[in-house]
C-alpha positions as CSV (number, residue, x, y, z in Angstrom):
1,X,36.2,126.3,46.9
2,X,38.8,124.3,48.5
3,X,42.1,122.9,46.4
4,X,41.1,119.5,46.9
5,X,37.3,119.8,45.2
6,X,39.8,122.1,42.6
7,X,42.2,119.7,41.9
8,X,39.6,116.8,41.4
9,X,36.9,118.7,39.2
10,X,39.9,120.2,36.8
11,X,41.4,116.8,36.5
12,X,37.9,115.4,36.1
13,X,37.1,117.7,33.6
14,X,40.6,116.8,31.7
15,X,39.7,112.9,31.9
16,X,36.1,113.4,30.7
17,X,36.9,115.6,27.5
18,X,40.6,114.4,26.6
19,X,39.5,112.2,23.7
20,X,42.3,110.2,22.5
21,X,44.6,108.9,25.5
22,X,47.8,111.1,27.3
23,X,48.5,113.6,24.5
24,X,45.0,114.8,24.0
25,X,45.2,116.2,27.7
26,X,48.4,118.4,27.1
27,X,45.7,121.1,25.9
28,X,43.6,121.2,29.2
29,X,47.1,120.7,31.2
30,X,48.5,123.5,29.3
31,X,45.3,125.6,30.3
32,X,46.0,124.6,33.9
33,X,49.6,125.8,33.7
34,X,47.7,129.1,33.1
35,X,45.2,129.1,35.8
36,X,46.3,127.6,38.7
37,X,50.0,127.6,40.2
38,X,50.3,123.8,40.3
39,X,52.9,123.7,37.7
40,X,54.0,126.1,35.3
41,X,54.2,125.2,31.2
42,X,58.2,125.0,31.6
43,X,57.3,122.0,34.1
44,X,54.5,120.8,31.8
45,X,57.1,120.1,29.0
46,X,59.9,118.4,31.4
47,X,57.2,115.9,32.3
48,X,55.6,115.3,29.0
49,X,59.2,114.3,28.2
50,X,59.7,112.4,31.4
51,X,56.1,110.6,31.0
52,X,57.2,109.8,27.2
53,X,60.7,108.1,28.3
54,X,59.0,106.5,31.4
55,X,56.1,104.0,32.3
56,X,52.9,105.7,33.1
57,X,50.1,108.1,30.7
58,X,51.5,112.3,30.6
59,X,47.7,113.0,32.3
60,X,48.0,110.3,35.0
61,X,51.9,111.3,35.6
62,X,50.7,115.2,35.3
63,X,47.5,115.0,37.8
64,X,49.7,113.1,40.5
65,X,52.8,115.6,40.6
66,X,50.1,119.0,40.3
67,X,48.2,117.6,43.0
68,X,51.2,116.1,44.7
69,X,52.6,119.8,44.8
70,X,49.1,121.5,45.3
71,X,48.5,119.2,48.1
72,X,50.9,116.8,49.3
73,X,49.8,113.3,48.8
74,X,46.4,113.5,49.3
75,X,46.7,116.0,46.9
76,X,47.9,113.8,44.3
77,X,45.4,111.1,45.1
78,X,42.6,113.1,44.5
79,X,44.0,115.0,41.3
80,X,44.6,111.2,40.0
81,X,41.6,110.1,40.7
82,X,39.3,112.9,39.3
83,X,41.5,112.0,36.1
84,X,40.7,108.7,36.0
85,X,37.1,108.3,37.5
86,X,35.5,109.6,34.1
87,X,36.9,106.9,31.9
88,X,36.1,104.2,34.6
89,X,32.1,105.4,34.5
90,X,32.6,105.9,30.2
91,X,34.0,102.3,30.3
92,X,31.4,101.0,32.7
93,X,28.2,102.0,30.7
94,X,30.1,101.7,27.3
95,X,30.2,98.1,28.4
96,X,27.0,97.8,29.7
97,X,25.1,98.8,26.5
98,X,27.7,98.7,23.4
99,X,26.6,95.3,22.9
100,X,23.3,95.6,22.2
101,X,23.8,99.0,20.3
102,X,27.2,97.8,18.2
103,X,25.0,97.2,15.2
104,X,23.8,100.2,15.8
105,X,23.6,103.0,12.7
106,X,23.6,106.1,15.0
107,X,26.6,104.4,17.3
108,X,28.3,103.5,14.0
109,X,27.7,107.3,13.2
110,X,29.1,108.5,16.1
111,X,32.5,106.7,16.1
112,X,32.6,108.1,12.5
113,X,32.6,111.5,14.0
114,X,34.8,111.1,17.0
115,X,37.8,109.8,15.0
116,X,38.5,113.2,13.6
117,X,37.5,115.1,16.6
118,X,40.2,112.5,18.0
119,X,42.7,113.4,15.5
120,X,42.2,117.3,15.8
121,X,42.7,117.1,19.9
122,X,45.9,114.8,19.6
123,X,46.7,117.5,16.6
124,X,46.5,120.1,18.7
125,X,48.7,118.8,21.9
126,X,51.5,117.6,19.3
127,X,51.2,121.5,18.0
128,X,51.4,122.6,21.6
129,X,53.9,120.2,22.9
130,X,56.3,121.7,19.7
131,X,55.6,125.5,20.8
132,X,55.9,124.9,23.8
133,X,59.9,123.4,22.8
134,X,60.8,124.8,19.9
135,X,60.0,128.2,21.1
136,X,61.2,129.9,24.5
137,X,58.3,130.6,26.7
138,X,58.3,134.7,26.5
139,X,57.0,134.5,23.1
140,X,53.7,134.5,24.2
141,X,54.1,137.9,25.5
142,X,55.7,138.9,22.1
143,X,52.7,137.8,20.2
144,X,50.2,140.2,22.1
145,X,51.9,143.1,20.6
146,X,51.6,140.8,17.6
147,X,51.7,144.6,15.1
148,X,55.7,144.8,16.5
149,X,56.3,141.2,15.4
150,X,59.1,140.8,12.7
151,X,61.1,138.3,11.6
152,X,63.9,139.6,13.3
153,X,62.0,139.5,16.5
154,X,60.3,136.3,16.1
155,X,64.0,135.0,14.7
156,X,65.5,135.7,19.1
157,X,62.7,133.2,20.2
158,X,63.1,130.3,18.5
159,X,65.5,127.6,20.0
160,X,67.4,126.6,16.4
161,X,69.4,123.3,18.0
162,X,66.0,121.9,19.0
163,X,64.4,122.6,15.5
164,X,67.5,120.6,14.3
165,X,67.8,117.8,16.5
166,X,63.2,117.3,15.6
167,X,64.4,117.4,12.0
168,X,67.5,115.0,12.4
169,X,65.1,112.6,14.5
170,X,62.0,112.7,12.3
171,X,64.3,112.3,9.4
172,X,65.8,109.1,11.0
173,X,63.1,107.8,12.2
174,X,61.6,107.7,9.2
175,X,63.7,106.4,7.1
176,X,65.3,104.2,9.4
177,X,62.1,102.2,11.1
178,X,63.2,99.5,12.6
179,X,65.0,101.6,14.9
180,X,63.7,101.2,18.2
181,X,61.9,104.1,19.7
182,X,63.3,103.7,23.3
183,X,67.2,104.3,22.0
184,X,65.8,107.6,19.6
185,X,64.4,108.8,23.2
186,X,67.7,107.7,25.3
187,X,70.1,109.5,22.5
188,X,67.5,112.9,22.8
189,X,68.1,113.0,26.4
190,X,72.3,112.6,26.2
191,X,71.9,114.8,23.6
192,X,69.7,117.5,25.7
193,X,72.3,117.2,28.3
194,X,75.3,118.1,25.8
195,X,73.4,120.9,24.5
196,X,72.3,122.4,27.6
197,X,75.7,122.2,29.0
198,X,77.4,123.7,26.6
């Protein structure tokens, strides 16, 4: 199978069962990080950050820079575009027939169902997307020898000034609210460089 035909079906795959917008794919890109040698879950996080702070959806920033590195440009055109072709047929027929089914009980139904499943994926990538920085990446490894876990152990893995800095932030941000999201991101970043510096 060549990368191309790769590239597109995983990224297809990613835009037709990521439910919810950009954070519901962090699960499927995190699987990739783990399959394929596109981009490894270090790089993952750096460009959920970057595709949080910047213009542009984390699975349509992610399938562009794995293919882009799988494959050079074309590379990156076809990753994007097996990303985004599911939605554009979804969005297609959804328009085509939601009309006459709106009223529908069974449709109605549905929607009841997906919002959870909805909540549950984007769940899921906010609990990955924290792992994956609160916690340094070996710890993986330490958790398949999961009868030698202590706290002691467990204690060397985790990254404390991170831990802080989501507390100070969440803590802020929610009791401060009309604080503008765009400076909370621009003070994490100066803040990631001091730390990282020092």
């Amino acid at each position: 199978m060549s990368t191309l035909f790769t590239l597109f079906l995983e990224f297809f795959k990613t835009g037709l069962f990521a439910i919810g917008g950009g954070l519901a794919t962090i699960p499927f890109l995190s699987e990739m990080a783990t399959k394929y040698p596109w981009f490894s879950q270090e790089t993952l996080s750096d460009m959920i950050a970057i595709a949080e702070s910047t213009p542009g959806p984390i699975g349509v920033n992610m399938a562009t820079y794995a293919g882009y590195t799988a494959q050079g440009i074309i590379g990156g055109i076809v990753a994007t575009a097996g990303l985004i072709t599911p939605a554009y047929i979804i969005t297609v027929i959804v328009a085509k027939i939601f009309e006459k089914f709106k009223n529908s009980t069974l449709v109605q139904n549905a929607f009841y169902g997906l919002r959870p499943a909805v909540a549950g994926l984007i769940s899921a990538a906010a609990w990955s997307l924290f792992k994956m920085t609160a916690f340094d990446a070996k710890i993986a490894e330490v958790f398949k020898n999961f009868s030698a876990v202590n706290l002691k152990t467990l204690l060397e893995y985790i990254d404390f000034k991170v831990l802080a800095l989501f507390a100070i932030f969440t803590f802020v941000f929610l009791k401060f609210k009309k604080i503008h999201p765009i400076l909370l991101i621009a003070i994490g970043a100066l803040c990631g460089i001091v730390f990282k510096m020092a």
